[in-house]
C-alpha positions as a LaTeX table, in Angstrom:
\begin{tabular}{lrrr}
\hline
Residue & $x$ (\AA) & $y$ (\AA) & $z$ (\AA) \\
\hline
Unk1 & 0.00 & 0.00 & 0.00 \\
Unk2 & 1.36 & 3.28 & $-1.06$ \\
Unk3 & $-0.32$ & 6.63 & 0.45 \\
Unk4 & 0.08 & 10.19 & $-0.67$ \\
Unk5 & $-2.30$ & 13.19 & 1.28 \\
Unk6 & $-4.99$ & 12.57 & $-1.65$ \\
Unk7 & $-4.72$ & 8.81 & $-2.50$ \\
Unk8 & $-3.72$ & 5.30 & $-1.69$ \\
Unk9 & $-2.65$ & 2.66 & $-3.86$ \\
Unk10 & $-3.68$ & $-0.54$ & $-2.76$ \\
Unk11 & $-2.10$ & $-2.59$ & $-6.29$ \\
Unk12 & $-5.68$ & $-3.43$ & $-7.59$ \\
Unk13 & $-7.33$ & 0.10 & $-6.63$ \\
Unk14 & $-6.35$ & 3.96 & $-6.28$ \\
Unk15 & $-8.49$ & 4.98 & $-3.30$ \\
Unk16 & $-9.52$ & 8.72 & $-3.61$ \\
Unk17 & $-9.30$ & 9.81 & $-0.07$ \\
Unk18 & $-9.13$ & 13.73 & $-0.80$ \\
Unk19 & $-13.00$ & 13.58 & $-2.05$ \\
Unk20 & $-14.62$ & 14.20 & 1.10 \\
Unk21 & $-12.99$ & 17.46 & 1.70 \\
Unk22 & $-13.44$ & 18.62 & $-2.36$ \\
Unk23 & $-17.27$ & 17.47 & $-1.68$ \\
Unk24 & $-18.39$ & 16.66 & 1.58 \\
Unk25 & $-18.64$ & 12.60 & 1.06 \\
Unk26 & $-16.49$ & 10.08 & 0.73 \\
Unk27 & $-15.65$ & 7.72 & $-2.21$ \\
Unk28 & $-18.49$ & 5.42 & $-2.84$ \\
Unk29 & $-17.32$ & 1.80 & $-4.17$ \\
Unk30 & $-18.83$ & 0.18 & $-7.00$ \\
Unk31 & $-19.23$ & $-3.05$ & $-5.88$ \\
Unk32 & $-19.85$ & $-4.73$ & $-9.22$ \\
Unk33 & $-17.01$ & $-6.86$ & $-10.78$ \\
Unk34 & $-15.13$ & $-6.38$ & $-7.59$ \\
Unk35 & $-13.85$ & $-9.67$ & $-5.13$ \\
Unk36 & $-15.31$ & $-9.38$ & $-1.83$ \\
Unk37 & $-11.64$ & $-9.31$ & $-0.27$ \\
Unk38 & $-11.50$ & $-6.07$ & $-3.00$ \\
Unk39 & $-13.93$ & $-4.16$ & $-1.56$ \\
Unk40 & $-13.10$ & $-4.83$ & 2.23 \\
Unk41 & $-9.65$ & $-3.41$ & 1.84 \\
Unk42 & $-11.26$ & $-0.46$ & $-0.22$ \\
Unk43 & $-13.70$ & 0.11 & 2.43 \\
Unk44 & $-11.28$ & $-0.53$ & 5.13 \\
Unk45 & $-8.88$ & 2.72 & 3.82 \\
Unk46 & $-12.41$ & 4.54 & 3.78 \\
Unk47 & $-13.18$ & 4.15 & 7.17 \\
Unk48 & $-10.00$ & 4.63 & 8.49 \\
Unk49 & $-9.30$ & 8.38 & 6.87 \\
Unk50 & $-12.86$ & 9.65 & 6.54 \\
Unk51 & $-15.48$ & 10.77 & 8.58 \\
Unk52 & $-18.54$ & 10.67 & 6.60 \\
Unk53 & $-20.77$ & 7.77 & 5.90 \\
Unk54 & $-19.22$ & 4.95 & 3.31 \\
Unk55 & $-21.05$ & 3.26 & 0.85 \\
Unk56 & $-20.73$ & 0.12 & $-1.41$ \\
Unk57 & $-23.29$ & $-0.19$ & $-4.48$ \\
Unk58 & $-24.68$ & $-3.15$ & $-6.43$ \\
Unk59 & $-23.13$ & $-5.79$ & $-4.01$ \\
Unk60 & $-25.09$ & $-9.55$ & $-3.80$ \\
Unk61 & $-26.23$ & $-10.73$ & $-0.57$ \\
Unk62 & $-23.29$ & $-13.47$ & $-0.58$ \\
Unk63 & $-20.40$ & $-11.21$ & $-1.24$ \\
Unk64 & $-22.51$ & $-8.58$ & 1.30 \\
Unk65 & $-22.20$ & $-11.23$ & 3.87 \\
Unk66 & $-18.44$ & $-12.18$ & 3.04 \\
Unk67 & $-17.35$ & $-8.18$ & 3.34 \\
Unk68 & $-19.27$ & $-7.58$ & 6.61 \\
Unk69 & $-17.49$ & $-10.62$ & 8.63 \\
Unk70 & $-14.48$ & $-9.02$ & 7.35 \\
Unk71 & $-14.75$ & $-5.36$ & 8.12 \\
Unk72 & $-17.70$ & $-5.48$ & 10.62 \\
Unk73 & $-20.33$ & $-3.03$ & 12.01 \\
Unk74 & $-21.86$ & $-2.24$ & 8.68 \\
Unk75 & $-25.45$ & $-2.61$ & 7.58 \\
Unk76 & $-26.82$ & $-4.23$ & 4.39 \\
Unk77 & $-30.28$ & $-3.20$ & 2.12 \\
Unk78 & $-31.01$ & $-6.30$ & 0.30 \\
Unk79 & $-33.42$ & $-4.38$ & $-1.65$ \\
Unk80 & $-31.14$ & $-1.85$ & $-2.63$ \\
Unk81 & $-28.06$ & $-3.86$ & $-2.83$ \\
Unk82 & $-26.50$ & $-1.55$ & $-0.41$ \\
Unk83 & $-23.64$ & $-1.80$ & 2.01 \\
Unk84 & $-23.27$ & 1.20 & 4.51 \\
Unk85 & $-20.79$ & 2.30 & 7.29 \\
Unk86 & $-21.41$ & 5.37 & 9.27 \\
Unk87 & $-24.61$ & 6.86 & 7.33 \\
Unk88 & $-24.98$ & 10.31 & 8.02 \\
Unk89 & $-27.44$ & 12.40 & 10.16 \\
Unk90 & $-30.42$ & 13.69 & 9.16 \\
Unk91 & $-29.24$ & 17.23 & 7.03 \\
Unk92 & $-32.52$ & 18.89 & 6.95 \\
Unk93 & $-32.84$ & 18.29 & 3.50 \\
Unk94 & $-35.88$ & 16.90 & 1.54 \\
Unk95 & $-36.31$ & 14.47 & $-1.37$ \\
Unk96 & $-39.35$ & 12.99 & $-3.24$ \\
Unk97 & $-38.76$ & 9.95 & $-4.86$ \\
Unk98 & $-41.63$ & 9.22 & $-6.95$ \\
Unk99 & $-42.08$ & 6.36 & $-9.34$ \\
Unk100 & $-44.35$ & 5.13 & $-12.19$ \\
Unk101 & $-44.70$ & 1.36 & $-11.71$ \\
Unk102 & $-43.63$ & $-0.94$ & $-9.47$ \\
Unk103 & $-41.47$ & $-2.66$ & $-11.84$ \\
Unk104 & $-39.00$ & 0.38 & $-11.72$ \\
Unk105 & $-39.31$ & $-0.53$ & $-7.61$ \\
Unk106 & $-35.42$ & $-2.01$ & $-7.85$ \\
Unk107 & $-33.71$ & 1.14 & $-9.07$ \\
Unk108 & $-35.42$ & 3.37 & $-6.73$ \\
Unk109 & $-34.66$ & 1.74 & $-3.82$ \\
Unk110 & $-31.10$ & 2.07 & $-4.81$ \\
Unk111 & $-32.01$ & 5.58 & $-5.18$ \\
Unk112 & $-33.75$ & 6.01 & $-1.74$ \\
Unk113 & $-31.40$ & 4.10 & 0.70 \\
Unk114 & $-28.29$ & 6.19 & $-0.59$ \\
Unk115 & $-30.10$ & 9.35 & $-0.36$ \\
Unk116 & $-30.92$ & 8.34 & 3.27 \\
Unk117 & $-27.63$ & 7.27 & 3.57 \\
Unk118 & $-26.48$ & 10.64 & 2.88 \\
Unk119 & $-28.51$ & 12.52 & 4.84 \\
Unk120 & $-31.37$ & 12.90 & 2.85 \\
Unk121 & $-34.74$ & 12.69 & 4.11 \\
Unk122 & $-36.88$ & 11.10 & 1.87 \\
Unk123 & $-40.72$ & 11.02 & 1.38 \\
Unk124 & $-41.83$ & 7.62 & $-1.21$ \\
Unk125 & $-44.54$ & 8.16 & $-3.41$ \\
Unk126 & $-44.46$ & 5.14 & $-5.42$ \\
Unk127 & $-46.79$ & 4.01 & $-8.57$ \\
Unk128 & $-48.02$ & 7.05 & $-10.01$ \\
Unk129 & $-47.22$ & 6.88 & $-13.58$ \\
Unk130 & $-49.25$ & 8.49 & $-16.28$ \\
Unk131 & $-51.86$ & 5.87 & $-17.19$ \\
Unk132 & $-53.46$ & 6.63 & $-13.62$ \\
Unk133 & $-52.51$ & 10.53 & $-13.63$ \\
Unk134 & $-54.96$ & 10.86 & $-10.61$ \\
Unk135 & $-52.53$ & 9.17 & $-8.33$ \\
Unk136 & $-50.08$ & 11.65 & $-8.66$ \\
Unk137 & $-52.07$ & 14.44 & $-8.41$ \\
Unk138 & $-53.21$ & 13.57 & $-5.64$ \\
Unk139 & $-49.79$ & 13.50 & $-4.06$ \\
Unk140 & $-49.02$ & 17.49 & $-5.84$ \\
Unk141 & $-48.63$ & 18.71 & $-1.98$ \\
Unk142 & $-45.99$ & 16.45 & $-1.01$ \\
Unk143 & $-44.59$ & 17.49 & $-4.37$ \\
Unk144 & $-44.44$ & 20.75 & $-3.70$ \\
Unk145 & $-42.72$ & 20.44 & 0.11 \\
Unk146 & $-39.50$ & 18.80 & $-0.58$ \\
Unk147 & $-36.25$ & 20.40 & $-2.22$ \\
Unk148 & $-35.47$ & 18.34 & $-4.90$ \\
Unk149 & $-37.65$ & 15.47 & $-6.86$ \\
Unk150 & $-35.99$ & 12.44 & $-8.08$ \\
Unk151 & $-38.35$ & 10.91 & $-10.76$ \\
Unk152 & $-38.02$ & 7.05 & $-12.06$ \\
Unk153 & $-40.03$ & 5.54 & $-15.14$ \\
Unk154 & $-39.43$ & 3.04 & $-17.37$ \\
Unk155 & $-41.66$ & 2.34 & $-20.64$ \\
Unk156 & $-42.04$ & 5.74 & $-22.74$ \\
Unk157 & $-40.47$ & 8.24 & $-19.30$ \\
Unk158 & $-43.34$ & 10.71 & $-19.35$ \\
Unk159 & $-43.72$ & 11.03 & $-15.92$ \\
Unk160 & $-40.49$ & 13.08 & $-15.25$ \\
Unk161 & $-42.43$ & 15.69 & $-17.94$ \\
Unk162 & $-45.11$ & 15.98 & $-15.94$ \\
Unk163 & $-43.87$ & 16.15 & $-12.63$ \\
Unk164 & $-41.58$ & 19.17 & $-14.09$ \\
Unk165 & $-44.14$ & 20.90 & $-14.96$ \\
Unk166 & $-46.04$ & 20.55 & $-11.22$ \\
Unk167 & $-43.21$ & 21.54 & $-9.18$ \\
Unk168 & $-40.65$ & 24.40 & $-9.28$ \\
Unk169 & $-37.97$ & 22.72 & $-7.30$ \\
Unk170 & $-34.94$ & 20.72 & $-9.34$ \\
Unk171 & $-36.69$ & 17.36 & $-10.85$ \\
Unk172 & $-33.92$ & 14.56 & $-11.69$ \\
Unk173 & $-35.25$ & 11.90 & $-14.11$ \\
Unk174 & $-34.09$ & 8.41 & $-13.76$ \\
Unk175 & $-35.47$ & 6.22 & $-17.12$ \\
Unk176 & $-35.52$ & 2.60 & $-16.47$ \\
Unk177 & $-35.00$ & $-0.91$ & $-18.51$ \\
Unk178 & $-38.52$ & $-1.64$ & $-18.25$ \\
Unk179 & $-41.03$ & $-2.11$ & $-21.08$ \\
Unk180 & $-41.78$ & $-4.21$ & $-23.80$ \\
Unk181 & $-39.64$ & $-4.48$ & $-27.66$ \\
Unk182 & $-39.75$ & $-1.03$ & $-28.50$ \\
Unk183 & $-38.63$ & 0.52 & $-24.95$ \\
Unk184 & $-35.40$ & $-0.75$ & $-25.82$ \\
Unk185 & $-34.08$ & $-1.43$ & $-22.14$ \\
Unk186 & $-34.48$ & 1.99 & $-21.24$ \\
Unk187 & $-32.59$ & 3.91 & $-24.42$ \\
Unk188 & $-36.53$ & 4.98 & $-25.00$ \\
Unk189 & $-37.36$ & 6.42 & $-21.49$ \\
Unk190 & $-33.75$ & 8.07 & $-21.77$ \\
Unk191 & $-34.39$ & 10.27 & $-24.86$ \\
Unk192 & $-37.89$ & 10.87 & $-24.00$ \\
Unk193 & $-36.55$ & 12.56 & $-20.78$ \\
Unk194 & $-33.91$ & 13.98 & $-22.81$ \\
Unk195 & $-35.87$ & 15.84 & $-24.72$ \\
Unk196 & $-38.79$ & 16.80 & $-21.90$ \\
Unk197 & $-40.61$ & 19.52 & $-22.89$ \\
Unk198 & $-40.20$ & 20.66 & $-18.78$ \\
Unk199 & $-37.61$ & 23.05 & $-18.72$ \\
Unk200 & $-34.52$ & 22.18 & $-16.73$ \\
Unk201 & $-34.96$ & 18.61 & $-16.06$ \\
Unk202 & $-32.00$ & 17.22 & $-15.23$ \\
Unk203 & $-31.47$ & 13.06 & $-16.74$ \\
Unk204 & $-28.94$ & 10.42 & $-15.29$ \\
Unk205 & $-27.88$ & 7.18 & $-16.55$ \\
Unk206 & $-30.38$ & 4.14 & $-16.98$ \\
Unk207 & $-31.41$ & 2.46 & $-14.28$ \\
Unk208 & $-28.92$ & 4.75 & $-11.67$ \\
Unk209 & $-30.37$ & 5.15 & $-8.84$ \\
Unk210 & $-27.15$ & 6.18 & $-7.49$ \\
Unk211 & $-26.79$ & 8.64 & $-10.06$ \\
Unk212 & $-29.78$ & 10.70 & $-9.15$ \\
Unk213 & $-28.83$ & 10.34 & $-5.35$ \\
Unk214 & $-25.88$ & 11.35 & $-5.71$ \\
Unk215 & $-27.18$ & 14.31 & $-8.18$ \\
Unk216 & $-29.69$ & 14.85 & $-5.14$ \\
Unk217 & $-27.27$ & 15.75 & $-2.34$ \\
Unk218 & $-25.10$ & 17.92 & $-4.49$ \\
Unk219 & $-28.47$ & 20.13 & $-5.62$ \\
Unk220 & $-29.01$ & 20.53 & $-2.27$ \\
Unk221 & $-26.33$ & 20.80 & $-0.72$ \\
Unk222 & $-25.04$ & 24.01 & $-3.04$ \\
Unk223 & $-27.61$ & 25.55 & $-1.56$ \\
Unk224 & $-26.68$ & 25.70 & 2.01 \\
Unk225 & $-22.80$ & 25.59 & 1.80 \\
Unk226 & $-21.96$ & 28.60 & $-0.39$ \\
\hline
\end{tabular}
């Protein structure tokens, strides 16, 4: 292991332990494609020079188990696929996560238990999408009470258009790999969002839940720090 004031070199990894000061959280490992002996020694550096909550994505229950007897005292969403150390306090900031099916349930748990993780408080509003408009307007109050809106739909995406157009706080669209042929795994609800006739919606990648969680806690957290 070789450590400079910004980074450490574990061979395998470059651990970037200078983030947390440049922007208030540390590193979070992608646990995909990594050994579960990988991400213990990643998360292991973490813990030891940073304060702030640490967080492992898209990690199986098996390899969850295997990294946990080796590091210890950190909590696992199954859900979410979601290991976390030292999640933060709440930060007085408020999310909506709102969804159009159930089937796009998956990514927005990802999306909800790392915005908690964070610090984000988070307020669910689940299966509202546009073929049962009703249901969301229904839920326009809860809407309009939070500080940023994180929106995830498969199928054609509309929903993210028309939640941009209810609220005036930032809306971040998540499009999802569900839908039949012609949704094309998400490439479908990705340019429909891309091209939203709501000004200022802002799109991640499909099916990143930690994309718009991550997009979540920087919107809002520009607003108290400067």
């Amino acid at each position: 292991m070789t450590r400079s004031s910004e980074s450490v070199r574990l061979g395998f990894a470059t651990v970037d332990v200078d983030r947390e000061h440049r922007q208030g959280l540390p590193e979070v490992v992608y646990g995909s494609g990594k050994s579960a002996a990988e991400i213990a020694a990643i998360v292991s550096v973490l813990l030891e020079l940073s304060a702030g909550p640490v967080l492992v994505t898209r990690v199986d229950p098996a390899e969850a188990d295997v990294v946990q007897a080796s590091v210890g005292s950190g909590s696992y969403d199954a859900a979410a696929r979601l290991l976390v150390w030292r999640p933060s306090p709440d930060l007085g900031w408020r999310a909506a996560l709102v969804t159009a099916g159930t089937s796009d349930g998956a990514v927005a748990d990802e999306a909800s238990a790392i915005a908690r993780a964070i610090g984000l408080e988070v307020t669910d509003i689940r299966d509202v999408g546009v073929a049962g408009l009703h249901r969301l307007l229904e839920r326009v109050e809860e809407l309009r009470a939070v500080d940023v809106v994180v929106v995830v739909a498969g199928m054609e995406g509309a929903l993210a258009s028309v939640v941009g157009g209810l609220v005036a706080v930032p809306v971040i669209a998540v499009p999802t790999s569900t839908g039949y042929g012609a949704a094309f795994e998400g490439v479908t609800a990705l340019l429909a969002m891309l091209s939203s006739c709501a000004a200022g919606v802002t799109v991640v990648n499909i099916d990143s839940g930690f994309g718009a969680a991550m997009a979540a806690y920087r919107l809002t957290r520009t607003r108290t720090v400067r």
